[in-house]
DOMIKOL-839591 format. One record per residue (C-alpha): residue number from 1; residue in one letter; x, y, z. Coordinates in Angstrom, 1 decimal, always signed. Each point is the difference from the previous one (the first is absolute). Example, Ala and Ser with C-alpha at 12.3 -4.5 7.8 and 13.67 -1.06 7.14 Angstrom:
2
+-----+------+--------+--------+--------+
:  nr : rest :      u :      v :      w :
+-----+------+--------+--------+--------+
:   1 :    A :  +12.3 :   -4.5 :   +7.8 :
:   2 :    S :   +1.4 :   +3.4 :   -0.7 :
+-----+------+--------+--------+--------+
***
This chain:
356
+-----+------+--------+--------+--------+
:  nr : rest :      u :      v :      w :
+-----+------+--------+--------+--------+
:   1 :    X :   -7.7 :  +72.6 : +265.8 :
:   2 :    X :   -1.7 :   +1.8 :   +2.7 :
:   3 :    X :   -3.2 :   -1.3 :   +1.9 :
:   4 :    X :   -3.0 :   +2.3 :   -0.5 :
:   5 :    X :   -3.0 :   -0.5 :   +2.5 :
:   6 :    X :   -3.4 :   +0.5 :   -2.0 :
:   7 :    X :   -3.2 :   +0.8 :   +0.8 :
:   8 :    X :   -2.4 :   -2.5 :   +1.6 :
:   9 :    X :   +3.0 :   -2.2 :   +0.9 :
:  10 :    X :   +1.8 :   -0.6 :   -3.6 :
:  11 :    X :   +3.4 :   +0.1 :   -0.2 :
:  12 :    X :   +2.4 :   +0.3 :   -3.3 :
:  13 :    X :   +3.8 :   -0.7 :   -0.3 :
:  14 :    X :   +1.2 :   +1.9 :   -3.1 :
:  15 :    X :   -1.5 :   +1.8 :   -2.7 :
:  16 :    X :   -3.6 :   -0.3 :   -0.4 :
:  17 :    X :   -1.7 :   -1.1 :   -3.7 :
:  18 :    X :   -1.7 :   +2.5 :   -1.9 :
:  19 :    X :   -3.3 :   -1.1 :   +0.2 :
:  20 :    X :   +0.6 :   -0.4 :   +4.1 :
:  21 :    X :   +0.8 :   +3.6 :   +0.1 :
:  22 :    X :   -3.2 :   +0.8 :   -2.1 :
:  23 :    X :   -2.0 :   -1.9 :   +2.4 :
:  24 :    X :   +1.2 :   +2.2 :   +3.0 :
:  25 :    X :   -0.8 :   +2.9 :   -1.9 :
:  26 :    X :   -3.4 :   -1.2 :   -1.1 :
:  27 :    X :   +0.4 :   +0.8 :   -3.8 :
:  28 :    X :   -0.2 :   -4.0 :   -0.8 :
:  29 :    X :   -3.1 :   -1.1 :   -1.7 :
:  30 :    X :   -0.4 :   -3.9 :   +0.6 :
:  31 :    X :   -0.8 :   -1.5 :   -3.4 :
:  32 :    X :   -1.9 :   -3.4 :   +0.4 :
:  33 :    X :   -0.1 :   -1.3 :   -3.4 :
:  34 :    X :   -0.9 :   -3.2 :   +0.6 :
:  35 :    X :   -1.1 :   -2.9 :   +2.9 :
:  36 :    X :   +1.1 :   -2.6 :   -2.2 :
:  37 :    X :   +2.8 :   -1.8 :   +1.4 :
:  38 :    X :   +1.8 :   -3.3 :   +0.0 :
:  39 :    X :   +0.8 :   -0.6 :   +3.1 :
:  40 :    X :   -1.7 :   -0.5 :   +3.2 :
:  41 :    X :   +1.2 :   +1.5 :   +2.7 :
:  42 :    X :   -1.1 :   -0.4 :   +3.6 :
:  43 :    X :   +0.7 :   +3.5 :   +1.2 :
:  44 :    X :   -1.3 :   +1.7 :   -3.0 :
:  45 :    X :   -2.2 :   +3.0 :   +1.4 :
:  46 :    X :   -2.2 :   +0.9 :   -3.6 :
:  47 :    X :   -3.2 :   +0.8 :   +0.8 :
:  48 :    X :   -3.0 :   -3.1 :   -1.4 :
:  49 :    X :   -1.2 :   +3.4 :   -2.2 :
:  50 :    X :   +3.3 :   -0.7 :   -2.1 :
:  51 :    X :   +2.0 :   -3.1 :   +0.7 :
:  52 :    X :   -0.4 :   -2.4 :   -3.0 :
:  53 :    X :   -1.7 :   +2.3 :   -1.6 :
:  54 :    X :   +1.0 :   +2.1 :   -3.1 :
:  55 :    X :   -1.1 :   +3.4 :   +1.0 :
:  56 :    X :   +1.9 :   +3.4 :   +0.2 :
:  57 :    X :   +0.4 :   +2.2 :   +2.8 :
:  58 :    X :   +1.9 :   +3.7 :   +0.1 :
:  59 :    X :   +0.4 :   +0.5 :   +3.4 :
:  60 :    X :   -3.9 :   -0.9 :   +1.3 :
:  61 :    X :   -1.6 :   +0.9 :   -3.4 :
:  62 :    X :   -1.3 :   -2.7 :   -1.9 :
:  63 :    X :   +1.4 :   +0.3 :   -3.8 :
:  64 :    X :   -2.0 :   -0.6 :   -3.3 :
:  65 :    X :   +2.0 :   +2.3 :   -2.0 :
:  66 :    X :   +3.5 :   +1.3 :   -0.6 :
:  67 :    X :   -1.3 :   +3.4 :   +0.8 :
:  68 :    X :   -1.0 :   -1.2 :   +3.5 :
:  69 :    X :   +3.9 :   -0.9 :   +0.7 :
:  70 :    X :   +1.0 :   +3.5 :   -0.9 :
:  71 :    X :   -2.5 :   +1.7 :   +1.9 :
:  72 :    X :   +1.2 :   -1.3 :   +3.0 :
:  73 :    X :   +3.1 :   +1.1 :   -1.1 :
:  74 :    X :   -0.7 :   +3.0 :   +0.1 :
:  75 :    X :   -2.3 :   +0.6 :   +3.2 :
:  76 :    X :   +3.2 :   -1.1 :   +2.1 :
:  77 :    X :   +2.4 :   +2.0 :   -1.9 :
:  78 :    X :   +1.7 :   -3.3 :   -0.1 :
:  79 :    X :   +3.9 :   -0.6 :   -1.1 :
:  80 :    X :   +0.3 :   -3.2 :   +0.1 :
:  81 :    X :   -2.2 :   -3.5 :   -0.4 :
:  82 :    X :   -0.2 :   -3.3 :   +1.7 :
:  83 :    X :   -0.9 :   -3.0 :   -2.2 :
:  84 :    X :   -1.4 :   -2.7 :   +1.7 :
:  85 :    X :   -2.1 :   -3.2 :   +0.5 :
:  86 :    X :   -0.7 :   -2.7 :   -0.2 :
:  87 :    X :   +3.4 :   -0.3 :   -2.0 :
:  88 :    X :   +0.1 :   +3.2 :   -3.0 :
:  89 :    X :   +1.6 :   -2.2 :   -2.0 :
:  90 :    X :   -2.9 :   -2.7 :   -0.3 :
:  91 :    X :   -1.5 :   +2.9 :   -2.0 :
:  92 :    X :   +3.2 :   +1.4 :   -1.6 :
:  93 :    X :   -1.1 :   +1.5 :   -3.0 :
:  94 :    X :   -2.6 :   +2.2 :   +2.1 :
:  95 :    X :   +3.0 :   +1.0 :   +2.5 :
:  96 :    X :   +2.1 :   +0.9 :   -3.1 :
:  97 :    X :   -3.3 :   +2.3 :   -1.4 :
:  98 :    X :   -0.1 :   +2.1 :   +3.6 :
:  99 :    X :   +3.6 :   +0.3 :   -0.3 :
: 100 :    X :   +0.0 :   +1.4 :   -2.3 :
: 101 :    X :   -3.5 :   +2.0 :   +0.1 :
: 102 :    X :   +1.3 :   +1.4 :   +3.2 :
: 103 :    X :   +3.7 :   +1.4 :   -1.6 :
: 104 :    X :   -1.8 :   +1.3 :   -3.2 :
: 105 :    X :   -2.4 :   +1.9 :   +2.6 :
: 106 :    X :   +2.7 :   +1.1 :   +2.6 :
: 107 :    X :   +3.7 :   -0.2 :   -2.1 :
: 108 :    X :   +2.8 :   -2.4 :   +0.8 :
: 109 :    X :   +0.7 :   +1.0 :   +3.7 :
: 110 :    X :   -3.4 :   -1.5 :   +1.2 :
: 111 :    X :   +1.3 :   -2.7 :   +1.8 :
: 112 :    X :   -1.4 :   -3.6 :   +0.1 :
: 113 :    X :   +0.7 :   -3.1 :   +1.6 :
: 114 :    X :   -1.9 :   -3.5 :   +0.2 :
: 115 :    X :   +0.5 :   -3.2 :   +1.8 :
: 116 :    X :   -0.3 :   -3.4 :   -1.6 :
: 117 :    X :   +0.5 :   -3.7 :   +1.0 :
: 118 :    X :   +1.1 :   -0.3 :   -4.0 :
: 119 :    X :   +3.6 :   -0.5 :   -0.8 :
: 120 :    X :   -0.9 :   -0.2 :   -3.7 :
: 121 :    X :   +2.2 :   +1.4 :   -2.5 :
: 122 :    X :   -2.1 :   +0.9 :   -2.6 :
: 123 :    X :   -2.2 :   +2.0 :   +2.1 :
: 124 :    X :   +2.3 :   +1.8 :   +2.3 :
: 125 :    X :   +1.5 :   +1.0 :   -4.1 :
: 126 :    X :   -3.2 :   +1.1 :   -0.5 :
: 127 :    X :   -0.3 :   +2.4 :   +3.3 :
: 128 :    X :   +3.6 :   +1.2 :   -0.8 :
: 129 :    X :   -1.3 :   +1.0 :   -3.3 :
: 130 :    X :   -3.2 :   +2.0 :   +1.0 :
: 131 :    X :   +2.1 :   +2.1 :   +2.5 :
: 132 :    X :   +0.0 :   -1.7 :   +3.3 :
: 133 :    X :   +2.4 :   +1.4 :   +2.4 :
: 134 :    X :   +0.1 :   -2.4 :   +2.8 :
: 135 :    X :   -0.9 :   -3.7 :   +0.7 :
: 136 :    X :   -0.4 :   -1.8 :   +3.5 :
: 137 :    X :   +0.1 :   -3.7 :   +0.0 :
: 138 :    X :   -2.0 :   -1.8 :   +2.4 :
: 139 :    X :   +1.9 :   -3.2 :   +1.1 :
: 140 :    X :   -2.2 :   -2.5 :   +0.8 :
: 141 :    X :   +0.9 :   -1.0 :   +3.4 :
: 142 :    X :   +1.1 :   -3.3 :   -0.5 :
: 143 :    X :   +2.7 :   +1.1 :   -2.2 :
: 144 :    X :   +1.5 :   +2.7 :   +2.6 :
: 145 :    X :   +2.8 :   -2.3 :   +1.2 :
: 146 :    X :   +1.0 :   -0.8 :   -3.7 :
: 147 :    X :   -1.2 :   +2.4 :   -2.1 :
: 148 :    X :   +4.0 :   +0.1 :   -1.1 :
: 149 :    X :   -0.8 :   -3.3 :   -1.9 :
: 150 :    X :   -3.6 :   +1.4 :   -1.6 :
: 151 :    X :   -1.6 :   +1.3 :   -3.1 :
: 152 :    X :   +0.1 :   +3.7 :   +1.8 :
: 153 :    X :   +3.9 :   +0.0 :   -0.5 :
: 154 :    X :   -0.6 :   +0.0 :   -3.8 :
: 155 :    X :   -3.2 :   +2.4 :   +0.2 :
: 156 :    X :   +1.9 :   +2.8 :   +2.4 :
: 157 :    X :   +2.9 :   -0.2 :   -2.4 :
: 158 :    X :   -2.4 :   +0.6 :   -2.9 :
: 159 :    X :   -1.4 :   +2.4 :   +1.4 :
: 160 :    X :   +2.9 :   +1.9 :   +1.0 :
: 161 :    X :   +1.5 :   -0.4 :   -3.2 :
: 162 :    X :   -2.7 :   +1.8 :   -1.6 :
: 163 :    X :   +0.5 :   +3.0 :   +2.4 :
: 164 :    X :   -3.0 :   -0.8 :   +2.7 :
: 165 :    X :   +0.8 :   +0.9 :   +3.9 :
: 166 :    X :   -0.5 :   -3.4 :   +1.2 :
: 167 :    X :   -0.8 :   -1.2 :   +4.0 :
: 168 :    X :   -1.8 :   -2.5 :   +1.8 :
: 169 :    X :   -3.3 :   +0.6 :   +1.7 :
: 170 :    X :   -1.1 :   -3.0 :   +2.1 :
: 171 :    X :   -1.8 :   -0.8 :   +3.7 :
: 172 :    X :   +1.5 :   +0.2 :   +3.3 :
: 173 :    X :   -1.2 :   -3.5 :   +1.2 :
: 174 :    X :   +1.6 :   +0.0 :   +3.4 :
: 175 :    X :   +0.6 :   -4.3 :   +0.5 :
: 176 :    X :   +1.9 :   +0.9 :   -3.6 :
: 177 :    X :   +2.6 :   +2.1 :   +1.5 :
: 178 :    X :   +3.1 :   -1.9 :   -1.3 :
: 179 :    X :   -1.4 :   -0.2 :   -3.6 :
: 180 :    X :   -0.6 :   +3.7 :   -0.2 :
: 181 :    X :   +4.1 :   +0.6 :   +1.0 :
: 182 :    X :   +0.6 :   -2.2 :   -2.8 :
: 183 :    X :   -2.0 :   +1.6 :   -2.4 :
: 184 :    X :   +1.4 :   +3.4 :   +1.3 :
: 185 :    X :   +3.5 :   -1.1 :   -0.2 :
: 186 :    X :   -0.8 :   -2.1 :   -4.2 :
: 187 :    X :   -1.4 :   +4.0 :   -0.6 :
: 188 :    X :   +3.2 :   +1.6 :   +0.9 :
: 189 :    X :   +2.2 :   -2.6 :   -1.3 :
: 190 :    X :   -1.9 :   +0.6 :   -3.3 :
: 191 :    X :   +0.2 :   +3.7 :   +0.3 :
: 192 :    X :   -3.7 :   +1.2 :   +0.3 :
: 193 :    X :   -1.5 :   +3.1 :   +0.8 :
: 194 :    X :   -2.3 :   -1.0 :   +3.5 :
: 195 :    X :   -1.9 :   -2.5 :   +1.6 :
: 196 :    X :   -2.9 :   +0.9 :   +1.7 :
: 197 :    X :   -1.5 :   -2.1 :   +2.5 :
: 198 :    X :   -3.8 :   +0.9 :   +0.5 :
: 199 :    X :   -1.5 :   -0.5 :   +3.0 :
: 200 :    X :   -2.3 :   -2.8 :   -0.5 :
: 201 :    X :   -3.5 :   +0.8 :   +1.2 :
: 202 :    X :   -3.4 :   -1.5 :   +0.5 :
: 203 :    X :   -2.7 :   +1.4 :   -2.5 :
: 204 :    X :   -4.0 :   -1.3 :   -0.1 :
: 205 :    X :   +1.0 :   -1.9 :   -2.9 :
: 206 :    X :   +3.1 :   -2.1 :   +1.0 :
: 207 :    X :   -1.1 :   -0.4 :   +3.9 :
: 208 :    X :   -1.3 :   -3.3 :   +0.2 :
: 209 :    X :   +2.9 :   -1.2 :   -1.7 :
: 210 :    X :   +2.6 :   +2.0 :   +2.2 :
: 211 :    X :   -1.8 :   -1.1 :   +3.1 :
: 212 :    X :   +0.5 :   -3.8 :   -1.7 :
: 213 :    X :   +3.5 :   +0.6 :   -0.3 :
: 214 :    X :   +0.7 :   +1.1 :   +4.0 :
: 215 :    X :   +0.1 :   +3.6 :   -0.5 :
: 216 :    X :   -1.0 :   +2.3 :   +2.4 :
: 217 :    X :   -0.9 :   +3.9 :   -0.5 :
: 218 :    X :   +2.9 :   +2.1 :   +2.1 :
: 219 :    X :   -3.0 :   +1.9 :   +1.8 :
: 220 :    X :   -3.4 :   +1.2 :   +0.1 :
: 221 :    X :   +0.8 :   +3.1 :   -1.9 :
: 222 :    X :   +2.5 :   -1.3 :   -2.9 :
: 223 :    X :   -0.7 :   -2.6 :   -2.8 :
: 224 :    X :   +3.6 :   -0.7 :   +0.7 :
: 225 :    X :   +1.1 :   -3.7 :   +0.4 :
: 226 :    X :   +1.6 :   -0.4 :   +3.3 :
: 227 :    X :   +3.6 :   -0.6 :   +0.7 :
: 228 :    X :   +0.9 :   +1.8 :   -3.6 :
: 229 :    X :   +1.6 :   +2.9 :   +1.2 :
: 230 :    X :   +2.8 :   -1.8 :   +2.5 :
: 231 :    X :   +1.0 :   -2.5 :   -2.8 :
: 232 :    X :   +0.1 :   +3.9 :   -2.5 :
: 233 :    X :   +2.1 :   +1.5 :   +2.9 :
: 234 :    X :   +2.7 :   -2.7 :   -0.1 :
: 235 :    X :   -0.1 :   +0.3 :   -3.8 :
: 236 :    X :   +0.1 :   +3.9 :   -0.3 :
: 237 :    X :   +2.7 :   -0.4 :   +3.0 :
: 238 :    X :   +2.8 :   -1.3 :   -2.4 :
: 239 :    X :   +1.5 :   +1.2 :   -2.9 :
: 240 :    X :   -0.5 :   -0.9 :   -3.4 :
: 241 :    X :   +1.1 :   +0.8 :   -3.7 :
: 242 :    X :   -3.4 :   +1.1 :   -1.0 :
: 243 :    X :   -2.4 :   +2.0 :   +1.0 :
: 244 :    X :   -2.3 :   -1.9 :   +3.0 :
: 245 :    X :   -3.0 :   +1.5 :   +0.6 :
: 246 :    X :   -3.4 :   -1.5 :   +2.3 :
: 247 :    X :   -3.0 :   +1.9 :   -1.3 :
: 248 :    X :   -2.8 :   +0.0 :   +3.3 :
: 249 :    X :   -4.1 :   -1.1 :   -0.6 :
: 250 :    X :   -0.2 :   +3.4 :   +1.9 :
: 251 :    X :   +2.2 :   +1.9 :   -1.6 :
: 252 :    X :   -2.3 :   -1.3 :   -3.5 :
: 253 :    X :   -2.8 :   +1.3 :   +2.0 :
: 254 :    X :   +0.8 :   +2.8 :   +2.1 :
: 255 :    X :   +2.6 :   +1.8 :   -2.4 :
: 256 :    X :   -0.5 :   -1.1 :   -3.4 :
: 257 :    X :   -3.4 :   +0.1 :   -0.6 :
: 258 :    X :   -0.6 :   +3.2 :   +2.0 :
: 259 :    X :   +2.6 :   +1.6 :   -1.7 :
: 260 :    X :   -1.8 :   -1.1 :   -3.7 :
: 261 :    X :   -3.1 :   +1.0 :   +1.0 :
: 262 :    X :   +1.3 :   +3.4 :   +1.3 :
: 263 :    X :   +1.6 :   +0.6 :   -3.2 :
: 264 :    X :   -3.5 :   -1.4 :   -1.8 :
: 265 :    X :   -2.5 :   +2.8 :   +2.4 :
: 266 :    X :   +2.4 :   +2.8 :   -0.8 :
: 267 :    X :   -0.8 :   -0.7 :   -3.9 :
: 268 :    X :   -3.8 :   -1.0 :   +0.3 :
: 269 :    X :   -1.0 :   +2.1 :   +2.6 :
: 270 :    X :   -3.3 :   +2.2 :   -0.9 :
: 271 :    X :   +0.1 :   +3.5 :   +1.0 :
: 272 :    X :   -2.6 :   -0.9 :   +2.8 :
: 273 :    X :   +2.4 :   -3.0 :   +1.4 :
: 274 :    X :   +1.7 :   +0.3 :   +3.2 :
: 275 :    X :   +3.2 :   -2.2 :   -0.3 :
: 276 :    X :   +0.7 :   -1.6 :   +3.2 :
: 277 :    X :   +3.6 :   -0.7 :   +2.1 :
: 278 :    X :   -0.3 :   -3.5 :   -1.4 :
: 279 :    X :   -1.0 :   +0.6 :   -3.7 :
: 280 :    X :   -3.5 :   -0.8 :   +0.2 :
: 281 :    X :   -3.2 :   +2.9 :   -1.4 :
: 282 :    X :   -2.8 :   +1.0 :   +2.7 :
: 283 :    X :   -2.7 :   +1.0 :   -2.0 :
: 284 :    X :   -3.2 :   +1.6 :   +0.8 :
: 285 :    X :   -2.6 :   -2.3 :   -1.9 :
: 286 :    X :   -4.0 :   +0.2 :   -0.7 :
: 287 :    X :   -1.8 :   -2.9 :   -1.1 :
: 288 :    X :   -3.4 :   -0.2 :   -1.7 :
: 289 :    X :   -1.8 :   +0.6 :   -3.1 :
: 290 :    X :   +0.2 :   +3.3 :   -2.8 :
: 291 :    X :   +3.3 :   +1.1 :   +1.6 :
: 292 :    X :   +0.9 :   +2.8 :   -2.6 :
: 293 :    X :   -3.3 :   +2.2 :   +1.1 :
: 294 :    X :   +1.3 :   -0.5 :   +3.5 :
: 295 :    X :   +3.5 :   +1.3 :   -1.0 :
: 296 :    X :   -1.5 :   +3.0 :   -1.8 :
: 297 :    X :   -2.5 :   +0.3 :   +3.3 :
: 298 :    X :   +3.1 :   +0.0 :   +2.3 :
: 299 :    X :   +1.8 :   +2.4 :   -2.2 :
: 300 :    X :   -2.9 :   +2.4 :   +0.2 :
: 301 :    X :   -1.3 :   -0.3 :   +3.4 :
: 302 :    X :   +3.4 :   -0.3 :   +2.0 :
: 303 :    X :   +2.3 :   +1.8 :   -2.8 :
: 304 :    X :   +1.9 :   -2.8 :   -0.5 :
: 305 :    X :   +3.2 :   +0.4 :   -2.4 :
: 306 :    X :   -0.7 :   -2.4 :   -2.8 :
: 307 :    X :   +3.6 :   -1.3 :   -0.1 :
: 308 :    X :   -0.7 :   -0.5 :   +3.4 :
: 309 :    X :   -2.2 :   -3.7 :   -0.5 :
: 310 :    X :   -0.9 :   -2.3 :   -3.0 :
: 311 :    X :   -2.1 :   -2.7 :   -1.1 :
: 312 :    X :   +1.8 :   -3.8 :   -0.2 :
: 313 :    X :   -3.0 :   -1.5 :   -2.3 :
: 314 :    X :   +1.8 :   -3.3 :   +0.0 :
: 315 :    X :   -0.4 :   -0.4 :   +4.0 :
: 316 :    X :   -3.5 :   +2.2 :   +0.3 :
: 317 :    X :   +1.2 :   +2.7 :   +2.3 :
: 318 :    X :   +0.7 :   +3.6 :   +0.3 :
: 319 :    X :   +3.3 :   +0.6 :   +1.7 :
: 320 :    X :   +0.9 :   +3.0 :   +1.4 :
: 321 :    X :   +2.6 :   +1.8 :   +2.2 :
: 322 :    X :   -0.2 :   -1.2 :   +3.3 :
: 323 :    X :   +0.2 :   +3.1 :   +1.6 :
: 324 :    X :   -2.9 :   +1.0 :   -1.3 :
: 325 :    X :   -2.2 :   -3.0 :   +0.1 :
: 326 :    X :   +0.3 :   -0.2 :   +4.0 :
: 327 :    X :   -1.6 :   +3.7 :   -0.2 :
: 328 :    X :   -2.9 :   -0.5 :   -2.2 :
: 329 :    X :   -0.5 :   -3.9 :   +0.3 :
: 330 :    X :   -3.2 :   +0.3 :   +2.5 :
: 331 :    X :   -1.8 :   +2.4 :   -2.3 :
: 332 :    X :   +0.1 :   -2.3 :   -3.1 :
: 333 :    X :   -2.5 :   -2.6 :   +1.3 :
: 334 :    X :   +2.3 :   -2.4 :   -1.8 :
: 335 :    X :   +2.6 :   -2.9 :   +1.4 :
: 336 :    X :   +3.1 :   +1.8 :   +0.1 :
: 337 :    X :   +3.4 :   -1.6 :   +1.2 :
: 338 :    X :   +3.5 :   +0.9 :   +0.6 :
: 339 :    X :   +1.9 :   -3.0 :   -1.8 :
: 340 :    X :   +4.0 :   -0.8 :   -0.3 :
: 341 :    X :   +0.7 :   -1.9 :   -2.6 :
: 342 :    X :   +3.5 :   -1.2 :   -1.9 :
: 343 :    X :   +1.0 :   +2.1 :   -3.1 :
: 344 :    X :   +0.5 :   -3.7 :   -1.7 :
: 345 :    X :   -2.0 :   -0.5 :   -3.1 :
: 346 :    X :   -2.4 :   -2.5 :   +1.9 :
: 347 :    X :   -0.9 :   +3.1 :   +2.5 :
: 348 :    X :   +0.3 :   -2.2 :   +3.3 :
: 349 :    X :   -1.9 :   +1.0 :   +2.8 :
: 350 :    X :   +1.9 :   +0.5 :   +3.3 :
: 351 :    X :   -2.8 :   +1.6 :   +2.4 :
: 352 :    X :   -3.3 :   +1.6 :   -0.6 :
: 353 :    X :   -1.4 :   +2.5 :   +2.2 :
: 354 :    X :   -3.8 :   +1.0 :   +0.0 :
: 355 :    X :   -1.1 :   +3.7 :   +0.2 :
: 356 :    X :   -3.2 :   +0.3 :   -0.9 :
+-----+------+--------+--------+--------+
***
């Protein structure tokens, strides 16, 4: 199996998963159905909004309802999903539900794939029986050097048995360097897809507990823990019976998410939206009070195309094409700004720019 160099540093021996080639193309929606988990791992980089907690996320949009999960769906044209945690199968009976919400909505092809801690039989059944296509245990790091003697031996054979594409999905903690050959070598022994080694990362929730530990961020402009990518180099640098692959903080960052939120701006993009080289909408927005008048008063003073601008009632502002706005913004006598803002459901903010 060749070596492939990725972006932002990854590599990959062999065939990538699936769901890893959905990711490059940006058509996996990340399905956090839960922050319920059992363990409690050091490294763990959930966000306080959702660790321990027992919320729902599709992608960055907070779920209340089935339809939410579908509308996501669907503004990212999405092929594929990403269940995870917390551990999905803490809250199995809801995983099983958007499994199968999600092929009703999309047909059998739509691809999904979770990670779990679980090696219990009775719920990887379960996710075998509501259509799960592919399952990625993540051994605990104290069992890398023997996980040939553990409970995932049974649980991978289960889960093959019942026709799920099985791998391993764990850290790369450099000091564990010999443990992760093992682990590599117990996967390919036992004839599994992959293993992918993320880069472990600092995130504002686990970085008091990564600086307690001795870890250090690679450099100023990566959350990236330093000496990762020598100890993935040696790794990726021999040959193995399965599929290796080291997944980069950057490459989450810089590819994956930019690539999703491309996909997401093409879809959701108003007719007054420019979309930008990096997937994110400049707008041209008016803020203030009795905005509809104002539209019809632009419309009729500066012959503006209707289709051209709207009102968003939920955020209080009339948005129009920016084009246009930075023509006519000092004649309204109202705060006008250029903003560029994520396509994401929660609308982030990148940079606001005043005109008027």
């Amino acid at each position: 199996m060749r070596l492939e160099e990725r972006p932002f540093g990854g590599f990959a021996r062999g065939s990538l998963p699936v769901g890893c080639r959905q990711c490059t193309d940006g058509s996996k929606m990340v399905l956090f159905v839960t922050g319920i988990c059992s363990f409690h791992c050091f490294y763990c980089p959930v966000s306080d909004e959702k660790m321990y907690k027992d919320v729902v996320f599709a992608d960055e949009k907070r779920v209340t309802r089935d339809e939410d999960v579908l509308e996501e769906a669907h503004a990212i044209r999405a092929t594929g999903a990403g269940i995870t945690g917390g551990d999905p199968l803490d809250a199995v009976e809801r995983t099983c539900r958007y499994i199968r919400l999600l092929k009703d909505e999309f047909g059998p092809k739509f691809h999904t794939h979770l990670y779990t801690m679980s090696t219990d039989p009775g719920k990887i059944r379960m996710l075998a029986d509501a259509g799960l296509d592919e399952i990625r245990f993540h051994v605990p790091p104290g069992l890398w050097s023997r996980a040939a003697g553990s409970a995932f031996v049974g649980a991978s054979r289960l889960a093959r048995s019942l026709g799920l594409t099985v791998g391993i999905e764990v850290p790369l903690i450099p000091e564990r360097e010999a443990d992760l050959i093992r682990l590599i070598e117990w996967a390919g022994a036992e004839g599994l897809a992959f293993v992918n080694l993320n880069e472990m990362e600092f995130s504002e929730a686990n970085f008091p507990r990564m600086k307690v530990h001795g870890y250090e961020m690679k450099h100023e402009l990566s959350y990236g823990v330093k000496g990762a990518d020598p100890v993935a180099l040696r790794i990726l640098g021999q040959r193995w019976k399965t599929t290796v692959h080291y997944c980069t903080s950057g490459y989450k960052d810089g590819w994956q998410l930019r690539s999703r939120i491309k996909r997401r701006a093409e879809n959701v993009a108003r007719p007054w939206d420019v979309i930008t080289e990096d997937g994110t909408l400049l707008k041209g927005i008016v803020e203030g009070p009795d905005l509809e008048p104002l539209m019809r008063d632009i419309a009729r003073t500066y012959r503006v195309p209707k289709d051209l601008m709207g009102v968003d009632g939920p955020r209080k502002r009339l948005e129009i094409a920016p084009w246009i706005l930075e023509e006519i913004a000092p004649k309204l006598r109202r705060p006008a700004f250029l903003v560029e803002e994520y396509p994401t459901a929660d609308g982030l903010e990148v940079e606001r720019t005043r005109l008027a």
